[in-house]
Biopython code that builds the backbone (N, CA, C, O; Angstrom):
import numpy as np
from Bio.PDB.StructureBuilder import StructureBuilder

atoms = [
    (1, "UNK", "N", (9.020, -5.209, 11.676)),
    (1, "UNK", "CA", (9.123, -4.355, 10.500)),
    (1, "UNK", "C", (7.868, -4.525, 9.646)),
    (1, "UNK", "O", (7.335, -5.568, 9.266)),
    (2, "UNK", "N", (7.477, -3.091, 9.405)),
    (2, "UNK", "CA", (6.295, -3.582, 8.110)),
    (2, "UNK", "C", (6.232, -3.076, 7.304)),
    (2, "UNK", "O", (6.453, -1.865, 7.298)),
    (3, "UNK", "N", (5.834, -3.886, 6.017)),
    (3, "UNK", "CA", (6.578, -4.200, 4.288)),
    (3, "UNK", "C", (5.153, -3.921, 4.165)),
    (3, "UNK", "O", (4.279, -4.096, 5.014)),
    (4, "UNK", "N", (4.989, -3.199, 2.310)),
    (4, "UNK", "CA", (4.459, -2.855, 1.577)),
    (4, "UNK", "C", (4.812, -3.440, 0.280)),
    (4, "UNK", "O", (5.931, -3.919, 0.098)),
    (5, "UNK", "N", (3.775, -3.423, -0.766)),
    (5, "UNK", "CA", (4.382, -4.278, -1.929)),
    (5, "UNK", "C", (3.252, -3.488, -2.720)),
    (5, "UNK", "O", (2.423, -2.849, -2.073)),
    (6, "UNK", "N", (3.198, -3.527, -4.355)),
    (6, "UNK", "CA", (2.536, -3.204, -4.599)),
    (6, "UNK", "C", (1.514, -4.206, -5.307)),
    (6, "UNK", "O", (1.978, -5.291, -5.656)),
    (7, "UNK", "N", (0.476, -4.005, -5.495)),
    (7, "UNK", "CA", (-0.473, -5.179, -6.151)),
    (7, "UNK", "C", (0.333, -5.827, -7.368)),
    (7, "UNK", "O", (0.056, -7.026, -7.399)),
    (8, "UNK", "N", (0.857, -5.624, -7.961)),
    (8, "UNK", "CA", (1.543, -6.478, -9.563)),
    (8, "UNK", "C", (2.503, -7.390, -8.963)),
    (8, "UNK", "O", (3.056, -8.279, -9.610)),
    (9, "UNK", "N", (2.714, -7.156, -7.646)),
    (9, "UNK", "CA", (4.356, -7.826, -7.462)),
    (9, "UNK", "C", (3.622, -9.053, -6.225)),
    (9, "UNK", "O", (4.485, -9.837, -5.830)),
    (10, "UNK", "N", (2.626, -9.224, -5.787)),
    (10, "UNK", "CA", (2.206, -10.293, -4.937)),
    (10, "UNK", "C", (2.113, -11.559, -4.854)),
    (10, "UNK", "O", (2.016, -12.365, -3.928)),
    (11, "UNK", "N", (2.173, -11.630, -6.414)),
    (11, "UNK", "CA", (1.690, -13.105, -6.735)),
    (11, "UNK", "C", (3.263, -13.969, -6.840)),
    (11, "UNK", "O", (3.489, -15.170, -6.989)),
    (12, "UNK", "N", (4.154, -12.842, -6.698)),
    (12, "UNK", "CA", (5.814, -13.035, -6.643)),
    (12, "UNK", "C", (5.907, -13.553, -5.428)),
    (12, "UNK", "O", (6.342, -14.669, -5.141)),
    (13, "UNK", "N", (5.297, -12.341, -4.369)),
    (13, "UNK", "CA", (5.528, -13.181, -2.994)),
    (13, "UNK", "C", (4.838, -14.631, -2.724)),
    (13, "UNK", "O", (5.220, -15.572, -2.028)),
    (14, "UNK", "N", (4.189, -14.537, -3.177)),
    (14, "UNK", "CA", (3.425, -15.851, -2.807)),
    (14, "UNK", "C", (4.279, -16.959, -2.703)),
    (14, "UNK", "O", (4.289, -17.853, -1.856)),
    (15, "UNK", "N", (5.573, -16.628, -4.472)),
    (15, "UNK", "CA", (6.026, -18.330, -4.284)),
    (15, "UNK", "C", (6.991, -18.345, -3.022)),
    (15, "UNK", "O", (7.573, -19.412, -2.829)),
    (16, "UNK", "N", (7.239, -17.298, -2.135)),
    (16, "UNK", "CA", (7.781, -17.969, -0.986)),
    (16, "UNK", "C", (7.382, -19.086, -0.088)),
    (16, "UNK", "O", (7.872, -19.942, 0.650)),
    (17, "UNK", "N", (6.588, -18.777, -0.395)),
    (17, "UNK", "CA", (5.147, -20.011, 0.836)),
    (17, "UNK", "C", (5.695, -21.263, 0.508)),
    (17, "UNK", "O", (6.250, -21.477, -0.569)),
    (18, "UNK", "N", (5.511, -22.385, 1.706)),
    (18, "UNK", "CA", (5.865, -23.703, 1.302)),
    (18, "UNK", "C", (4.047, -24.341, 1.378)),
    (18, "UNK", "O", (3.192, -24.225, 2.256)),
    (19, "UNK", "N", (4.029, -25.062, -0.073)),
    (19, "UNK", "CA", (2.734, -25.599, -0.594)),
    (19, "UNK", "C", (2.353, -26.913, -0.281)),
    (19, "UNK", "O", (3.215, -27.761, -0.051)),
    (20, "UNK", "N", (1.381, -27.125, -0.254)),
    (20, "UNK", "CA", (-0.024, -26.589, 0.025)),
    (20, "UNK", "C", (0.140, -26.014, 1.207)),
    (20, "UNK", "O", (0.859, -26.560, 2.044)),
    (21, "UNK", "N", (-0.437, -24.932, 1.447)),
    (21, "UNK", "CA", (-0.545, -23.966, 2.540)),
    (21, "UNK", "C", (-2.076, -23.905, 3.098)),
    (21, "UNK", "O", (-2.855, -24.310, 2.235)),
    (22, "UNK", "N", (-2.668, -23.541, 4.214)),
    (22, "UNK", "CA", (-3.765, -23.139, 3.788)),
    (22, "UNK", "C", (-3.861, -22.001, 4.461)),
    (22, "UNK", "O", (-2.935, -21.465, 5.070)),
    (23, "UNK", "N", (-5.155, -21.540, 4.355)),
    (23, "UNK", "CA", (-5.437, -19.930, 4.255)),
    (23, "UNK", "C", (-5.361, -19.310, 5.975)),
    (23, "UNK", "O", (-5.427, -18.140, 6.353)),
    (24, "UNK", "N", (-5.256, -20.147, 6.517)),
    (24, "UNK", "CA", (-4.721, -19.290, 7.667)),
    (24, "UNK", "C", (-3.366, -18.907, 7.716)),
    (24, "UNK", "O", (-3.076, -17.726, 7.526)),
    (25, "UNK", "N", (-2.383, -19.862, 7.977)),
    (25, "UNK", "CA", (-1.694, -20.230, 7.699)),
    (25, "UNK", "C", (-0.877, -18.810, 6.569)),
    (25, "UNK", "O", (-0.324, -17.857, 7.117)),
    (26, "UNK", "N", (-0.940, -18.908, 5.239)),
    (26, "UNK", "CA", (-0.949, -17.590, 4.020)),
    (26, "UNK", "C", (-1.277, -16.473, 5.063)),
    (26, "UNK", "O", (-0.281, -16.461, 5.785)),
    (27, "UNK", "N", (-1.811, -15.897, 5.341)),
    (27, "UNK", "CA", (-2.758, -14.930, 5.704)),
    (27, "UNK", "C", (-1.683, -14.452, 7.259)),
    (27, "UNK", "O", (-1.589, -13.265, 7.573)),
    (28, "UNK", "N", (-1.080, -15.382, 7.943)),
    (28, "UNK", "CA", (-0.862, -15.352, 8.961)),
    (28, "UNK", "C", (0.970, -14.843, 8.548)),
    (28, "UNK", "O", (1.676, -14.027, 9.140)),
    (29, "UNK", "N", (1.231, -15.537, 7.559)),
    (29, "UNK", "CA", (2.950, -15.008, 7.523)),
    (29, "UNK", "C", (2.225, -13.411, 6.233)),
    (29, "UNK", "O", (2.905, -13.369, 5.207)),
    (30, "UNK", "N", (1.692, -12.902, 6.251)),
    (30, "UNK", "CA", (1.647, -11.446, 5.253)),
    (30, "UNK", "C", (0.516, -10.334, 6.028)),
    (30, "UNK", "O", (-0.046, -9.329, 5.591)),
    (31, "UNK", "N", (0.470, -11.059, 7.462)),
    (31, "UNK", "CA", (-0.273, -9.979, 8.189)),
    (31, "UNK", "C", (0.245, -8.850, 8.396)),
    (31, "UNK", "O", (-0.452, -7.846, 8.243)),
    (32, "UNK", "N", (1.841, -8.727, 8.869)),
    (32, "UNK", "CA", (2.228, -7.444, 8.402)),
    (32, "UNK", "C", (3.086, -6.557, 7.051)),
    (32, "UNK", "O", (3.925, -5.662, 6.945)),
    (33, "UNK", "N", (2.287, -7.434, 6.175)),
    (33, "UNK", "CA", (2.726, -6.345, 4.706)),
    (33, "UNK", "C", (0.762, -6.052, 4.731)),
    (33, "UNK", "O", (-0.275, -6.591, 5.116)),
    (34, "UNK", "N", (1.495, -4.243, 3.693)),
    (34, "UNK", "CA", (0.110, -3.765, 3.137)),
    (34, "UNK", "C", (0.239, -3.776, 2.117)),
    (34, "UNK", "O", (1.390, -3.400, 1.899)),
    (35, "UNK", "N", (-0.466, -4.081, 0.858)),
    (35, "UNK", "CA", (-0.763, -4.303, -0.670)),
    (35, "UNK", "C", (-1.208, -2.708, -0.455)),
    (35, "UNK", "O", (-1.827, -2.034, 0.369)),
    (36, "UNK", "N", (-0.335, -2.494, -2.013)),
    (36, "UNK", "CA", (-0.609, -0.967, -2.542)),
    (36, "UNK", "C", (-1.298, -1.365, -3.560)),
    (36, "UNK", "O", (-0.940, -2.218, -4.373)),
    (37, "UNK", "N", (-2.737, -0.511, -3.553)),
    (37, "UNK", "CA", (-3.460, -0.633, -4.973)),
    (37, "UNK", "C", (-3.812, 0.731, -5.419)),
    (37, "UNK", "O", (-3.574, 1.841, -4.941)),
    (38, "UNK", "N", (-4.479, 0.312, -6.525)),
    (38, "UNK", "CA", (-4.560, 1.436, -7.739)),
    (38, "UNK", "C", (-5.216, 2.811, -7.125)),
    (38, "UNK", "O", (-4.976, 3.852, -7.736)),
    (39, "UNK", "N", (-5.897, 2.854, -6.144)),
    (39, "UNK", "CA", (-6.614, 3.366, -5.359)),
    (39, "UNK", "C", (-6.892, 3.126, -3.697)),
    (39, "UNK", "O", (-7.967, 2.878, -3.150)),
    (40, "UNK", "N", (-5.484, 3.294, -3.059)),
    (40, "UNK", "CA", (-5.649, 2.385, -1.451)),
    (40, "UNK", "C", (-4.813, 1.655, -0.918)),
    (40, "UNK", "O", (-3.726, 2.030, -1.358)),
    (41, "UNK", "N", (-4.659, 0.785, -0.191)),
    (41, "UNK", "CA", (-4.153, -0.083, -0.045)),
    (41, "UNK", "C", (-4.983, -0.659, 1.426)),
    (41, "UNK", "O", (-5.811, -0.053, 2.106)),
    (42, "UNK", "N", (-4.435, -2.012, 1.609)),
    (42, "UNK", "CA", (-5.143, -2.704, 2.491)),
    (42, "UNK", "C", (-3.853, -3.990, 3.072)),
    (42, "UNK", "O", (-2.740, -4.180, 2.581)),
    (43, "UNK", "N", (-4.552, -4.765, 4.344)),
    (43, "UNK", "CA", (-3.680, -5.360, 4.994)),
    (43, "UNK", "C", (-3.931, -6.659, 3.941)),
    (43, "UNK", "O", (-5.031, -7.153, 3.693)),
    (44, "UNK", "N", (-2.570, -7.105, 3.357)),
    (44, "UNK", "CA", (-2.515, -8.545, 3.011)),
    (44, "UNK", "C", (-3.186, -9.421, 3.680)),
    (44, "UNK", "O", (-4.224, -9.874, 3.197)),
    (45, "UNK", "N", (-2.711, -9.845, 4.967)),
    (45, "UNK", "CA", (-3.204, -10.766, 5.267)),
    (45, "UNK", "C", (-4.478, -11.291, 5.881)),
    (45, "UNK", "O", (-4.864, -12.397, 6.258)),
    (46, "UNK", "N", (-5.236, -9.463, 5.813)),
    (46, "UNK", "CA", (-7.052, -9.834, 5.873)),
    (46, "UNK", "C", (-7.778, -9.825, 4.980)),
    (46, "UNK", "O", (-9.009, -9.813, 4.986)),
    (47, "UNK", "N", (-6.694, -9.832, 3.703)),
    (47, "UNK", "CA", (-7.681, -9.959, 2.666)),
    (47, "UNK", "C", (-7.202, -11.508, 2.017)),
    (47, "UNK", "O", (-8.007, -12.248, 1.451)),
    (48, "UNK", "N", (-5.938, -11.798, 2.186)),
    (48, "UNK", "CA", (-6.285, -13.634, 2.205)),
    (48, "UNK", "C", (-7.261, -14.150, 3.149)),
    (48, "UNK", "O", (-7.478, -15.332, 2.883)),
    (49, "UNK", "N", (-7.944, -13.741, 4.151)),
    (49, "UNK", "CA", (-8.847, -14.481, 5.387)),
    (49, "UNK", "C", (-9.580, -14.370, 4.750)),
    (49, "UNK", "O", (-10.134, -15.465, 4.848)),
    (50, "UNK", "N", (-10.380, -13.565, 3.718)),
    (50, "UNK", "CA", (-11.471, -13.137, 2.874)),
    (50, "UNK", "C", (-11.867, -14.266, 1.833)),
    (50, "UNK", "O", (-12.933, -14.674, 1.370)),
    (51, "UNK", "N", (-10.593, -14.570, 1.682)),
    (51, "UNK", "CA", (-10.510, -15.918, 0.322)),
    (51, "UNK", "C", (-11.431, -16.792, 0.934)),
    (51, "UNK", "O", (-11.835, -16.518, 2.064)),
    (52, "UNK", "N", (-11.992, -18.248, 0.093)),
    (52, "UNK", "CA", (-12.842, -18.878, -0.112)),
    (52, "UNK", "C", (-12.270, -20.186, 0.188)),
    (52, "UNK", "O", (-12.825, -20.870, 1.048)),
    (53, "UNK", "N", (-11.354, -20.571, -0.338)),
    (53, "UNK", "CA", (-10.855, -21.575, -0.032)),
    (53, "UNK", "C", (-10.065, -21.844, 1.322)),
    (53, "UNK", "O", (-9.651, -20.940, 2.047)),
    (54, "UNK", "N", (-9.911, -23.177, 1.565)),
    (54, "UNK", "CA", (-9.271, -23.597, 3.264)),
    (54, "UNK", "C", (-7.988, -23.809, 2.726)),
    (54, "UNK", "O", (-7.402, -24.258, 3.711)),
    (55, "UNK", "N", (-6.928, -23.775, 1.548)),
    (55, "UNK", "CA", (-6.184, -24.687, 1.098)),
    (55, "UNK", "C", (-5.905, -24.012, -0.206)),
    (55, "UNK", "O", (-6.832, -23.669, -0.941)),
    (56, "UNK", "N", (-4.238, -23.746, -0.612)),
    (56, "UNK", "CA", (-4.447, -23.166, -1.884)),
    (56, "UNK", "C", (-2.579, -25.002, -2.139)),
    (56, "UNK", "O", (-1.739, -25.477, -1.375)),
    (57, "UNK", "N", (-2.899, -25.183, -3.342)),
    (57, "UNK", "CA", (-1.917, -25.543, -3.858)),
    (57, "UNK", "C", (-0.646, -25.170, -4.347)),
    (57, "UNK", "O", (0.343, -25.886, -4.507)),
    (58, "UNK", "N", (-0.821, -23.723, -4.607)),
    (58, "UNK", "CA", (0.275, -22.978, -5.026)),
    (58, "UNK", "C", (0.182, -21.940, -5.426)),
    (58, "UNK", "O", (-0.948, -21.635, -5.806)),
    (59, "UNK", "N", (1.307, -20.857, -5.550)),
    (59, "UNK", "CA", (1.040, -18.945, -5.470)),
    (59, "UNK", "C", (0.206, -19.104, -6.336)),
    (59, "UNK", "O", (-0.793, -19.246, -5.631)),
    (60, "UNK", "N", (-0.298, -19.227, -7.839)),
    (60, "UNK", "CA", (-1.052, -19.094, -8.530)),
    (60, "UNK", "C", (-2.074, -19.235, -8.107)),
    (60, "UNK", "O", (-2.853, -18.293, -8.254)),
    (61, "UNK", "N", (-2.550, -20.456, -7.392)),
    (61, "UNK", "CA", (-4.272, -20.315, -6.778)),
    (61, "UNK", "C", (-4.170, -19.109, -5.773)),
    (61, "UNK", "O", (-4.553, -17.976, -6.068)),
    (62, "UNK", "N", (-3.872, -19.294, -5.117)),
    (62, "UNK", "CA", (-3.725, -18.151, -4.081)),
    (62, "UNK", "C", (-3.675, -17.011, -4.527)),
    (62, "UNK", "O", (-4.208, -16.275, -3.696)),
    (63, "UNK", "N", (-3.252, -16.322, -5.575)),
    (63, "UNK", "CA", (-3.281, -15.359, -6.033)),
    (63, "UNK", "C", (-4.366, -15.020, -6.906)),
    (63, "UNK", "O", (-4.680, -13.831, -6.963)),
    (64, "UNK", "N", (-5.294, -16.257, -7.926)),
    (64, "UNK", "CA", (-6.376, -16.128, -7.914)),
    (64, "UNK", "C", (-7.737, -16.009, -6.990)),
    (64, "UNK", "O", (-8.939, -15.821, -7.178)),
    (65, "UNK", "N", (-7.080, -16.172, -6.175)),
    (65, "UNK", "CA", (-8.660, -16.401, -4.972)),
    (65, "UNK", "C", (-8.139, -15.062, -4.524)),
    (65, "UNK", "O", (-9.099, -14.662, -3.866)),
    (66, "UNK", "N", (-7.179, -14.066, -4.460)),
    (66, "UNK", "CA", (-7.002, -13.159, -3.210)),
    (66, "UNK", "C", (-7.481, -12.241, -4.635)),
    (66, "UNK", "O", (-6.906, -11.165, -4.472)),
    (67, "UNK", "N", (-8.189, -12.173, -5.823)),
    (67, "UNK", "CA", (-8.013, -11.467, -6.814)),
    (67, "UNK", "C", (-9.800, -11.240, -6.705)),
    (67, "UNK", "O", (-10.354, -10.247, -7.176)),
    (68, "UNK", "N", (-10.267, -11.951, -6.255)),
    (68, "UNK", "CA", (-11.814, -12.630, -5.982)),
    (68, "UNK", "C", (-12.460, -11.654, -4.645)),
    (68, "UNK", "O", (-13.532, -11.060, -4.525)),
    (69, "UNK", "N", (-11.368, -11.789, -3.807)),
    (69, "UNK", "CA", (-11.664, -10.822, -2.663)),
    (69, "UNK", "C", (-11.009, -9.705, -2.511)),
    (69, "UNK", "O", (-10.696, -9.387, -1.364)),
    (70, "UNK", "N", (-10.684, -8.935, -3.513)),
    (70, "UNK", "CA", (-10.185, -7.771, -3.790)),
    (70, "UNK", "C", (-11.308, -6.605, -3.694)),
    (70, "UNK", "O", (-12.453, -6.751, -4.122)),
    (71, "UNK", "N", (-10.809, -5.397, -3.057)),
    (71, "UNK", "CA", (-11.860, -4.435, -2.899)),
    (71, "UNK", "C", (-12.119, -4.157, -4.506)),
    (71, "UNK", "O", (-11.590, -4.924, -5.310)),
    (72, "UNK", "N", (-12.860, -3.158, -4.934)),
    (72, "UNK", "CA", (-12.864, -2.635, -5.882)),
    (72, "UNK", "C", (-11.945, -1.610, -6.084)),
    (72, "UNK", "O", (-11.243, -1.345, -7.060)),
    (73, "UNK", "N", (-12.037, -1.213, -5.271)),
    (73, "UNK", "CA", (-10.532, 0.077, -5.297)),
    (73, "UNK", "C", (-9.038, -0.708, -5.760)),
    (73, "UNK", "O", (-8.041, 0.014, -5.752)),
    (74, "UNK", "N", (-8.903, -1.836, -6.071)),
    (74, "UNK", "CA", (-7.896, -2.450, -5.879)),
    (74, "UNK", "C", (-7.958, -2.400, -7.580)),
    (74, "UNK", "O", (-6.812, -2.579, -7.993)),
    (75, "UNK", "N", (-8.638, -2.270, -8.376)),
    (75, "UNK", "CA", (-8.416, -2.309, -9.662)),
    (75, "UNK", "C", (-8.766, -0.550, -10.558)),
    (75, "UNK", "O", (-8.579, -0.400, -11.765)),
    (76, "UNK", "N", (-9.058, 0.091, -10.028)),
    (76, "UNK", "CA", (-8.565, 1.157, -10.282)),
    (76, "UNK", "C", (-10.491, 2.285, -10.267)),
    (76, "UNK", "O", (-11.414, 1.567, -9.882)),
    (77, "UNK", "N", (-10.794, 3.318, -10.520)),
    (77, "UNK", "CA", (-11.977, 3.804, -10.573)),
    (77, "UNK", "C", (-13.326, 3.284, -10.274)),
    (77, "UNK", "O", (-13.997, 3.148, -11.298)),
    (78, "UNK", "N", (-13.906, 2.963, -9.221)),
    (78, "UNK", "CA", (-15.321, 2.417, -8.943)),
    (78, "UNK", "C", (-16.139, 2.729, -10.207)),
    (78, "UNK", "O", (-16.005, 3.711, -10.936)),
    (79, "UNK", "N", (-16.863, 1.887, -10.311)),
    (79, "UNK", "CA", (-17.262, 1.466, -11.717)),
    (79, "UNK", "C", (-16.925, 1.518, -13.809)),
    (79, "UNK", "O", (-17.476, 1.667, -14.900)),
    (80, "UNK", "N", (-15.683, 1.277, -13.157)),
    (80, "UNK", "CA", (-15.067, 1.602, -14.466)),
    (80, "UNK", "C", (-14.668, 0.580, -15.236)),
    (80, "UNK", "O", (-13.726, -0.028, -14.728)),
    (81, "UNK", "N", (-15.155, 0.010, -16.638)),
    (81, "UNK", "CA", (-15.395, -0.954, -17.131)),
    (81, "UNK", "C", (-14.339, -1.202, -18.529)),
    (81, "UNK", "O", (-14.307, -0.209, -19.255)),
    (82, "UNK", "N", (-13.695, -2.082, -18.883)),
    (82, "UNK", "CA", (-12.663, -2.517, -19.479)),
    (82, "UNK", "C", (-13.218, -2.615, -20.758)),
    (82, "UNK", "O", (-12.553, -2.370, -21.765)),
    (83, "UNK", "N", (-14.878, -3.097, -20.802)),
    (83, "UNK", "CA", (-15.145, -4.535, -21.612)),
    (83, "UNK", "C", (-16.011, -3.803, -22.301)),
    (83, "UNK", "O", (-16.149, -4.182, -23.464)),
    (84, "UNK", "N", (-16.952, -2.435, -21.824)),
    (84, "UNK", "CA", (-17.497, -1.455, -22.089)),
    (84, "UNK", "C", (-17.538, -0.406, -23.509)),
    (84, "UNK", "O", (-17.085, 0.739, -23.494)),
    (85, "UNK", "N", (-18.038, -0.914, -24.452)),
    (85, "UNK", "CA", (-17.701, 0.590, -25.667)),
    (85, "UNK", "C", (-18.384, 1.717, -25.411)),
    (85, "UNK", "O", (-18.230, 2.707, -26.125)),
]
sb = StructureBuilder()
sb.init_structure("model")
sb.init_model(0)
sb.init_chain("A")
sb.init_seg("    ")
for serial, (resi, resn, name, xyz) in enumerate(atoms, 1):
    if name == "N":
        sb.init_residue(resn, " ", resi, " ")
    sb.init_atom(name, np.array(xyz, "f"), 0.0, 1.0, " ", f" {name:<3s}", serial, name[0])
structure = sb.get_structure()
């Protein structure tokens, strides 16, 4: 079966994981969900392989590092700036 989620709700899945995990490992149980983003979507679990770290401690890191290797499409309009007047 393959699951979809949308980007706000991931960092939910995460706390399923039993911790410390590392990034294969993560990457390997969410290979078949696709993250819906603002613009797209993409396979979960090749964009945890993307992450930086070998090793996350818990959904929160993990969800910061998969935030790091996020397309740009994943936050909404290519070059569109928050911080910008």
């Amino acid at each position: 079966m393959r699951d979809s989620i949308k980007l706000s709700r991931v960092e939910s899945a995460f706390e399923d994981l039993s911790y410390p995990v590392s990034r294969n490992q993560a990457a390997t149980k969410f290979d078949d969900v696709t993250v819906l983003m603002a613009d797209g979507s993409a396979n979960l679990g090749s964009l945890i392989r993307n992450c930086v770290s070998d090793e996350f401690d818990g959904p929160t890191d993990l969800y910061y590092e998969l935030n790091n290797a996020m397309p740009i499409e994943a936050v909404g309009e290519p070059g569109q700036s928050e911080g910008d007047a």
